[in-house]
SEVO-194902 format. One record per atom (N, C-alpha, C): x, y, z. Coordinates in steps of 0.1 Angstrom, whole numbers, padded with zeros to 4 digits, always signed. Example, Ala and Ser with C-alpha at 12.3 -4.5 7.8 and 13.67 -1.06 7.14 Angstrom:
BEGIN
+0132-0057+0078+0123-0045+0078+0132-0033+0078+0128-0022+0071+0137-0011+0071+0129+0000+0079
This chain:
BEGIN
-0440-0129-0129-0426-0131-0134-0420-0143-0128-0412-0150-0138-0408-0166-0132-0393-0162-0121-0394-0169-0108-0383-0163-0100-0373-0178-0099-0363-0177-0091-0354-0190-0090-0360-0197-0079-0368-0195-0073-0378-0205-0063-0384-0215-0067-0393-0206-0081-0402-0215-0087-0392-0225-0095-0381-0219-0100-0369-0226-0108-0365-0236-0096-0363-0237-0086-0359-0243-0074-0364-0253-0077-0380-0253-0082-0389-0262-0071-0382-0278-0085-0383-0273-0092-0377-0280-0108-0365-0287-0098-0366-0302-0099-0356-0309-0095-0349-0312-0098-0347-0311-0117-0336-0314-0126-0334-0300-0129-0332-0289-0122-0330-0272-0124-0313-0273-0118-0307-0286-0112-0296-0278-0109-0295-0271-0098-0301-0263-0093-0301-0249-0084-0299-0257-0068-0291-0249-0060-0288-0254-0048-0291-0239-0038-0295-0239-0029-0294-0225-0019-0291-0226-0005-0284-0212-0012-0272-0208+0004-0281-0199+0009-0284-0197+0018-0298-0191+0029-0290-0177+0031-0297-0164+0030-0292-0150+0038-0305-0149+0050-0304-0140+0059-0309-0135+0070-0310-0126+0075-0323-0116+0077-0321-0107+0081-0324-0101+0094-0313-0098+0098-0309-0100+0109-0310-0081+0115-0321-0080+0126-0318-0070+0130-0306-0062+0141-0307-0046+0134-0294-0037+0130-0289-0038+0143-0298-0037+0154-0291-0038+0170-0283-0051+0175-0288-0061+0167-0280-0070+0170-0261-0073+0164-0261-0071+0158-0250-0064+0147-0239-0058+0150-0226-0060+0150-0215-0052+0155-0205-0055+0148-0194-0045+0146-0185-0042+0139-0169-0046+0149-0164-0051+0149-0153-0052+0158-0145-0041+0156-0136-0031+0166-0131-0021+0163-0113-0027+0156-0111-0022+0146-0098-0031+0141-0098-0039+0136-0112-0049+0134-0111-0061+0125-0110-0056+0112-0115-0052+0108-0118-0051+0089-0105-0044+0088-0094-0052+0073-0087-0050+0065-0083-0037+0065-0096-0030+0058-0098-0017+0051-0091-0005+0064-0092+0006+0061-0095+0018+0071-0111+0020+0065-0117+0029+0080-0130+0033+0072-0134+0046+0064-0138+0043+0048-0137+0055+0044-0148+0059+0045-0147+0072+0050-0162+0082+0051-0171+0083+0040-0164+0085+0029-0173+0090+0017-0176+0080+0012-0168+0069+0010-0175+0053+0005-0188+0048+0018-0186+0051+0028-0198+0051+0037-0208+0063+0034-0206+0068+0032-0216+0076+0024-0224+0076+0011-0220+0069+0006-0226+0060-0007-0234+0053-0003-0230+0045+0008-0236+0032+0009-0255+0037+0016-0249+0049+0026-0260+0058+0034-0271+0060+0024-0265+0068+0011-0274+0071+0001-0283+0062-0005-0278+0052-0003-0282+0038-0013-0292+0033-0004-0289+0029+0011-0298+0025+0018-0310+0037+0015-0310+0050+0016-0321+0060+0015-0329+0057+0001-0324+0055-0004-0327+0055-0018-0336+0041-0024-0334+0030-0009-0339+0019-0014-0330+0011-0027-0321+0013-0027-0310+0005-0041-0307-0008-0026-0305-0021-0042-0304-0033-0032-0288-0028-0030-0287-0038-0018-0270-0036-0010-0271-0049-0006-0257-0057-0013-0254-0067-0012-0258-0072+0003-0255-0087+0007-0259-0089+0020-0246-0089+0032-0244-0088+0045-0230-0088+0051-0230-0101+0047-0210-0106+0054-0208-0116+0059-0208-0116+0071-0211-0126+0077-0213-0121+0095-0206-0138+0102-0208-0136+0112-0208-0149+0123-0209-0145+0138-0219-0153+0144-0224-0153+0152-0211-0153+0165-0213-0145+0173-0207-0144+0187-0212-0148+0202-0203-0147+0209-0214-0145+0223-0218-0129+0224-0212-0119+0215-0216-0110+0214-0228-0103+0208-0226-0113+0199-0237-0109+0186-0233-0113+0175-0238-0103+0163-0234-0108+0152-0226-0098+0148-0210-0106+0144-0200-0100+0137-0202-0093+0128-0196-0084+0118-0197-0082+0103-0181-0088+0097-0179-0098+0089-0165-0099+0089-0162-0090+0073-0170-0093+0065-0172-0088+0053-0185-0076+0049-0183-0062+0049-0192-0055+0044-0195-0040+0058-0185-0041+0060-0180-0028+0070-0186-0016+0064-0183-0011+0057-0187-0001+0050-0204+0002+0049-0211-0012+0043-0224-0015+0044-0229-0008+0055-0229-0016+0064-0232-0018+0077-0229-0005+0086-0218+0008+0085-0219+0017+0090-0225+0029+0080-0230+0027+0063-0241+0031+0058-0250+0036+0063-0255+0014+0068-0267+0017+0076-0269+0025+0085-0258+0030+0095-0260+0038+0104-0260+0050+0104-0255+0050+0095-0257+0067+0087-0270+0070+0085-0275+0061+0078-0291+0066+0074-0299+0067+0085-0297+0054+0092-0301+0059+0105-0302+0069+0113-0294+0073+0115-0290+0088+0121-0293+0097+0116-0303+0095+0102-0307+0107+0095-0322+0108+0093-0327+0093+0105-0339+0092+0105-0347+0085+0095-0341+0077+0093-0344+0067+0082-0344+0058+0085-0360+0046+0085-0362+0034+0094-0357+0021+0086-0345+0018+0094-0339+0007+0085-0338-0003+0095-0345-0013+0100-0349-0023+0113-0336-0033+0103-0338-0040+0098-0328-0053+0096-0318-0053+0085-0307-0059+0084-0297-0063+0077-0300-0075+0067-0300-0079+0054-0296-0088+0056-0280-0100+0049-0281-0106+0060-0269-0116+0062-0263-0128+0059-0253-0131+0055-0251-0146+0052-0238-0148+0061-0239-0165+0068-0229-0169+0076-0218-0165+0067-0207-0161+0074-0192-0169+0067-0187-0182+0074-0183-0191+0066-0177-0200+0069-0165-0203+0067-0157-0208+0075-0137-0207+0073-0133-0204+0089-0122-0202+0087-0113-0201+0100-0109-0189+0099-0104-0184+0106-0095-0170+0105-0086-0167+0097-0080-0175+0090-0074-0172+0084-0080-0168+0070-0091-0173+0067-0099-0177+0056-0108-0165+0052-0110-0158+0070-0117-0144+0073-0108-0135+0065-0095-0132+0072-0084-0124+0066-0085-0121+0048-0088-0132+0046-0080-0138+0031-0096-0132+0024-0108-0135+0029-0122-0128+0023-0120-0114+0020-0116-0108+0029-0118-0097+0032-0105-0091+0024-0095-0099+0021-0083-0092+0013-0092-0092-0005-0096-0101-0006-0101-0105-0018-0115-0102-0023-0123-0097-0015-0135-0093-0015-0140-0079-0028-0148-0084-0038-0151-0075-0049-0158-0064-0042-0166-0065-0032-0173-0058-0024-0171-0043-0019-0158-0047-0016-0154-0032-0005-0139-0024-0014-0145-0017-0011-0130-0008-0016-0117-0012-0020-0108-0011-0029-0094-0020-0036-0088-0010-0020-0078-0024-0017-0071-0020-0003-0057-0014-0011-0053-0004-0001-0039+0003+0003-0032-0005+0002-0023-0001+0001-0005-0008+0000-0004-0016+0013-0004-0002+0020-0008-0002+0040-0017-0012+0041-0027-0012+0037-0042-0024+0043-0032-0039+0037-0031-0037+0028-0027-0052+0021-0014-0053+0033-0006-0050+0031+0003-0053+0039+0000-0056+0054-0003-0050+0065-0014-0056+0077-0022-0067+0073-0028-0072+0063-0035-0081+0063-0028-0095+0060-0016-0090+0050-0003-0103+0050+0002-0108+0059+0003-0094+0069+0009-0095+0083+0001-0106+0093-0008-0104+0091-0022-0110+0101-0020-0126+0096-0019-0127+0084-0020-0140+0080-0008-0148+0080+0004-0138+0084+0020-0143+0085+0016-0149+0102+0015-0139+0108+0009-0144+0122+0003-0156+0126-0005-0157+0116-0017-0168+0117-0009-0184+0115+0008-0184+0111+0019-0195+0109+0017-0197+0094+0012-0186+0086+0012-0193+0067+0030-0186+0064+0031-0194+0052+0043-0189+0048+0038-0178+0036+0048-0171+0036+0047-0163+0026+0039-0172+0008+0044-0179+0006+0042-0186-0006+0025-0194-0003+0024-0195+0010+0007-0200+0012-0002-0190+0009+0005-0177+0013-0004-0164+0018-0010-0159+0001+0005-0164-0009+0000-0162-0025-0013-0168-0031-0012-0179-0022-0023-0190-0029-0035-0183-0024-0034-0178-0011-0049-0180-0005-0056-0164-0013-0045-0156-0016-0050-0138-0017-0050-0142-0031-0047-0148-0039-0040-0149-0057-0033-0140-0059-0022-0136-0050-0009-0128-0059+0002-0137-0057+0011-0128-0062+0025-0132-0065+0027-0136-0050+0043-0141-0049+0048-0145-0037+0059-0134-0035+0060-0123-0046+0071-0115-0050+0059-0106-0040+0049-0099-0045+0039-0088-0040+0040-0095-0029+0035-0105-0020+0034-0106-0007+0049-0100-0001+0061-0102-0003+0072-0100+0007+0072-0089+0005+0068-0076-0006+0071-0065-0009+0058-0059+0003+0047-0061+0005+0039-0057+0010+0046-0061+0027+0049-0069+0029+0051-0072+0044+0067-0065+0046+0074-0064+0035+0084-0053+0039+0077-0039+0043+0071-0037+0035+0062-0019+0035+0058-0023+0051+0051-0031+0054+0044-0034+0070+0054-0033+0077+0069-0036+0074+0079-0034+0084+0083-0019+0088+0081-0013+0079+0086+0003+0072+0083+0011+0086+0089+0019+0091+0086+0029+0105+0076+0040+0105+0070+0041+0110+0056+0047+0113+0057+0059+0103+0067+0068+0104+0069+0084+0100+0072+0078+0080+0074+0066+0074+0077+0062+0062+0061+0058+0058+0056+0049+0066+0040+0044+0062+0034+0060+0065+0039+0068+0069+0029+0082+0067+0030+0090+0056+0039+0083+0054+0042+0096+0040+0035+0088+0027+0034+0074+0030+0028+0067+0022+0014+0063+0019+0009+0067+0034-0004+0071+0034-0009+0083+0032-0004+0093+0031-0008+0108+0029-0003+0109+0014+0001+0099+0008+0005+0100-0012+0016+0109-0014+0028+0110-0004+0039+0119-0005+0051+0108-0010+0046+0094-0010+0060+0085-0015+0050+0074-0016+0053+0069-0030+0045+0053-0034+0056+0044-0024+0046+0037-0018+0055+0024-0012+0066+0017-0023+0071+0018-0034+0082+0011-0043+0091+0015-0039+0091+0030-0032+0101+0040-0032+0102+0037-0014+0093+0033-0007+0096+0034+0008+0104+0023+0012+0092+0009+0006+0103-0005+0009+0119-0004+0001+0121+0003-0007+0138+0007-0009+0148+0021+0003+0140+0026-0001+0144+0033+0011+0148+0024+0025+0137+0020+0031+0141+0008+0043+0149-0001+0041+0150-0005+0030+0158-0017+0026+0173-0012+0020+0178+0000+0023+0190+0004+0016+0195+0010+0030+0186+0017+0038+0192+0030+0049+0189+0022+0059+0185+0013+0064+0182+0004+0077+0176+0015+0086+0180+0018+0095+0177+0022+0108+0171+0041+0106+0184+0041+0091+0184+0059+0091+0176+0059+0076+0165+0051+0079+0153+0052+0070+0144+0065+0071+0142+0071+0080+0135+0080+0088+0142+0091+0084+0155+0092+0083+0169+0106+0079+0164+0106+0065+0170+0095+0058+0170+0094+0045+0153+0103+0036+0144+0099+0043+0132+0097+0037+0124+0114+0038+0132+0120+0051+0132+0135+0053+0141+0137+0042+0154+0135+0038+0155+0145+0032+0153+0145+0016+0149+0135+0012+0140+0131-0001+0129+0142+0001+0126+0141+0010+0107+0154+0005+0115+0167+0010+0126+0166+0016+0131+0183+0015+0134+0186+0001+0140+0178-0003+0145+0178-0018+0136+0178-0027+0124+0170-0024+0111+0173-0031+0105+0185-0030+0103+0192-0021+0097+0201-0015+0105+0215-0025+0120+0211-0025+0124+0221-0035+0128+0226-0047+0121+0214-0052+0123+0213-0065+0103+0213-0068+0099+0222-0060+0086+0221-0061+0074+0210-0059+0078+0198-0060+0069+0184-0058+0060+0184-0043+0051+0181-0043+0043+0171-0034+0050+0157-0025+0062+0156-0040+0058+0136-0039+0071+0138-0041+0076+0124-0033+0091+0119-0038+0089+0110-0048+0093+0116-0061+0093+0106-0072+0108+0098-0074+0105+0090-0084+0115+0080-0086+0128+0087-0088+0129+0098-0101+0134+0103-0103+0146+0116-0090+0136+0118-0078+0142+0125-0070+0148+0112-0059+0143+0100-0057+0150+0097-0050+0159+0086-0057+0160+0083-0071+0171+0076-0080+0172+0083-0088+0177+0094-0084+0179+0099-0099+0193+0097-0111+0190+0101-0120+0200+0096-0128+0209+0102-0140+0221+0107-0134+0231+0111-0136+0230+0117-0155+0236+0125-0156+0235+0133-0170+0250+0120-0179+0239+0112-0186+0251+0101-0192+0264+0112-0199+0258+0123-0206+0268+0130-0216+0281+0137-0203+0277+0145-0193+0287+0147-0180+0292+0133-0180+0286+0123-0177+0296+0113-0174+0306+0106-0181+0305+0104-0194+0314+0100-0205+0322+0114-0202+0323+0124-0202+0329+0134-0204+0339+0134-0189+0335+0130-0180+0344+0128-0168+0355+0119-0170+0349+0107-0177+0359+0095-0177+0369+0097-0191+0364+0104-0199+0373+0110-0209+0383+0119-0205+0383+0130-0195+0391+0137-0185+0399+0130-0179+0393+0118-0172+0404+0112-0161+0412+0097-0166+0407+0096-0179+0414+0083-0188+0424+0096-0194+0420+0105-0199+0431+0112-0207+0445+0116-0191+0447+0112-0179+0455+0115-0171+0459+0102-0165+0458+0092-0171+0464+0079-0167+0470+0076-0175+0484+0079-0170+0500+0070-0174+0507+0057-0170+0499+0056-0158+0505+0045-0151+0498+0042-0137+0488+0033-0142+0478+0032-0123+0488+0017-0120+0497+0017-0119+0506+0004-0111+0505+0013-0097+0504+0024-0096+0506+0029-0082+0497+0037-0077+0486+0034-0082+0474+0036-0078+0467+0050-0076+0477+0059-0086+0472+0072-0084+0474+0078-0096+0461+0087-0096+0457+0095-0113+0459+0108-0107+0466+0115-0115+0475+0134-0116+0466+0141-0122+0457+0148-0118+0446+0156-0130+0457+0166-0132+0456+0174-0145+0467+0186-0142+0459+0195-0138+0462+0206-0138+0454+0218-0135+0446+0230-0147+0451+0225-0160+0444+0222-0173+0426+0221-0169+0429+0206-0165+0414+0202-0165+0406+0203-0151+0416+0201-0140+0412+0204-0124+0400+0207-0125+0394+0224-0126+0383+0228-0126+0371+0221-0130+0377+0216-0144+0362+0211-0153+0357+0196-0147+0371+0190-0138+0366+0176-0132+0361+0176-0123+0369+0188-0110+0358+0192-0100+0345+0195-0105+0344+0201-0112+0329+0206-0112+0314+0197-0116+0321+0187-0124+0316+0177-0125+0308+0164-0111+0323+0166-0106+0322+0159-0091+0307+0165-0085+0313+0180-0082+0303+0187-0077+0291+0183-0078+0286+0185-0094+0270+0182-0101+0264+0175-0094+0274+0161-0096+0270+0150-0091+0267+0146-0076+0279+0150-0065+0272+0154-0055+0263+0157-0049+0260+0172-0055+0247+0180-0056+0235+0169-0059+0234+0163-0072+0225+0151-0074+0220+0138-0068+0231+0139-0057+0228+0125-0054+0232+0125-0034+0234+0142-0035+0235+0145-0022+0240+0133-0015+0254+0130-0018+0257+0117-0012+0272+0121-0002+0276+0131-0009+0290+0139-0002+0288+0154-0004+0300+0164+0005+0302+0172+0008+0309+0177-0008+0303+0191-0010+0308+0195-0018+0328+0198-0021+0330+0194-0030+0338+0194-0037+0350+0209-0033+0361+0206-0030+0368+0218-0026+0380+0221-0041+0377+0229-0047+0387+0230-0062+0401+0234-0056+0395+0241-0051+0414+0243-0045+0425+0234-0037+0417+0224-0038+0423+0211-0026+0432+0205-0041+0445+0199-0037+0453+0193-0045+0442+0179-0052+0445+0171-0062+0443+0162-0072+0448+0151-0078
């Protein structure tokens, strides 16, 4: 069977080669905290199976250390291997190809890499962060990942977000849309606010703080019906004050109330208090 070697050897073929290596497993190390991702177990467990199974598995990216050899790209791969290993399965070498770039370039591979798992909100955001660090501006950091310049600040708000908010966001109890608003509306009492969203979730049966529980949105027909109530008791706002009579008192408190209740934003409504 004709291979791209013998295509190689053809000097009007075109063909140029980038060299892989395979580099044995002891040599090989993972930095604790470098890779983007978190590590998932069960996607490492794919990869275990695959090595067992003899299926090809792409090659790492690596770079040489005084330590050894890095993995900067293919984490997952690579602790595979060690799975199968551990299961008694003789897997002596890797094989590897240099990365070439700077750190920042490492970052930016590993944000964009078809290879490893589509990153978290969380992962993407730490990785903006990394590259915010590294002195890029927000509008470089678009060029280097190909997103927006709008997704980068939304992800590096979520990075700002307080531990107990990126938890709820990592455990799928609030999409980050709903956290970076939260943070960005309650500042400090982001943490208050964001409890009592999943109390309120929690009792209305949910998992999850949906849009709807934490914007929710007001019954339009109640509300025409309020301002019909309190336009029908305006004779004269030169003096800045509307007379509900006692006619309608009830039906406008109660309305108040609903809303209240909906938007948990004040103390319930006292009907008997003057108007």
């Amino acid at each position: 069977m004709p291979s791209l070697g013998q295509l190689y050897n053809d000097k009007e073929s075109g063909l140029t080669t980038r060299k892989t290596y395979n580099v044995p497993v002891s040599s090989i190390y993972a930095e604790e905290g470098y890779n983007v991702r978190e590590l998932n177990q069960a996607h490492v467990e794919e990869f275990r199976d695959a090595f067992i199974s003899g299926e090809y598995i792409p090659p790492l990216a690596v770079e040489v250390t005084e330590r050894g050899v890095k993995v900067i790209d293919g984490h997952h791969r690579y602790h595979g291997a060690l799975a199968a290993i551990a299961l008694g399965h003789d897997i002596v070498r890797l094989e590897c190809k240099d990365f070439v770039g700077n750190e920042a370039d490492k970052i930016a591979f590993m944000v964009t890499s078809s290879q490893g798992l589509a990153l978290t909100a969380l992962e993407r955001g730490a990785a903006y962060y990394r590259l915010q660090n590294q002195g890029w501006s927000s509008a470089e950091i678009a060029v280097k990942v190909k997103r927006s310049e709008s997704d980068i600040l939304q992800h590096l708000q979520l990075h700002e977000c307080t531990p107990y908010i990126k938890k709820l966001v990592r455990d799928g109890s609030m999409n980050y849309a709903i956290a970076i608003s939260i943070a960005r509306e309650h500042g400090v009492y982001a943490d208050r606010e964001a409890s009592r969203l999943m109390k309120k979730a929690e009792a209305a049966g949910k998992k999850k703080v949906t849009k709807s529980i934490a914007q929710p949105q007001f019954n339009a027909g109640r509300a025409r019906k309020f301002l019909s109530l309190i336009s029908s008791c305006v004779t004269n706002l030169d003096d800045g004050i509307i007379e509900v009579p006692p006619a309608i008192r009830a039906e406008v408190v109660s309305i108040i109330q609903e809303f209240c209740y909906e938007y948990s934003t004040m103390p319930e409504a006292d009907s008997s208090e003057d108007m």
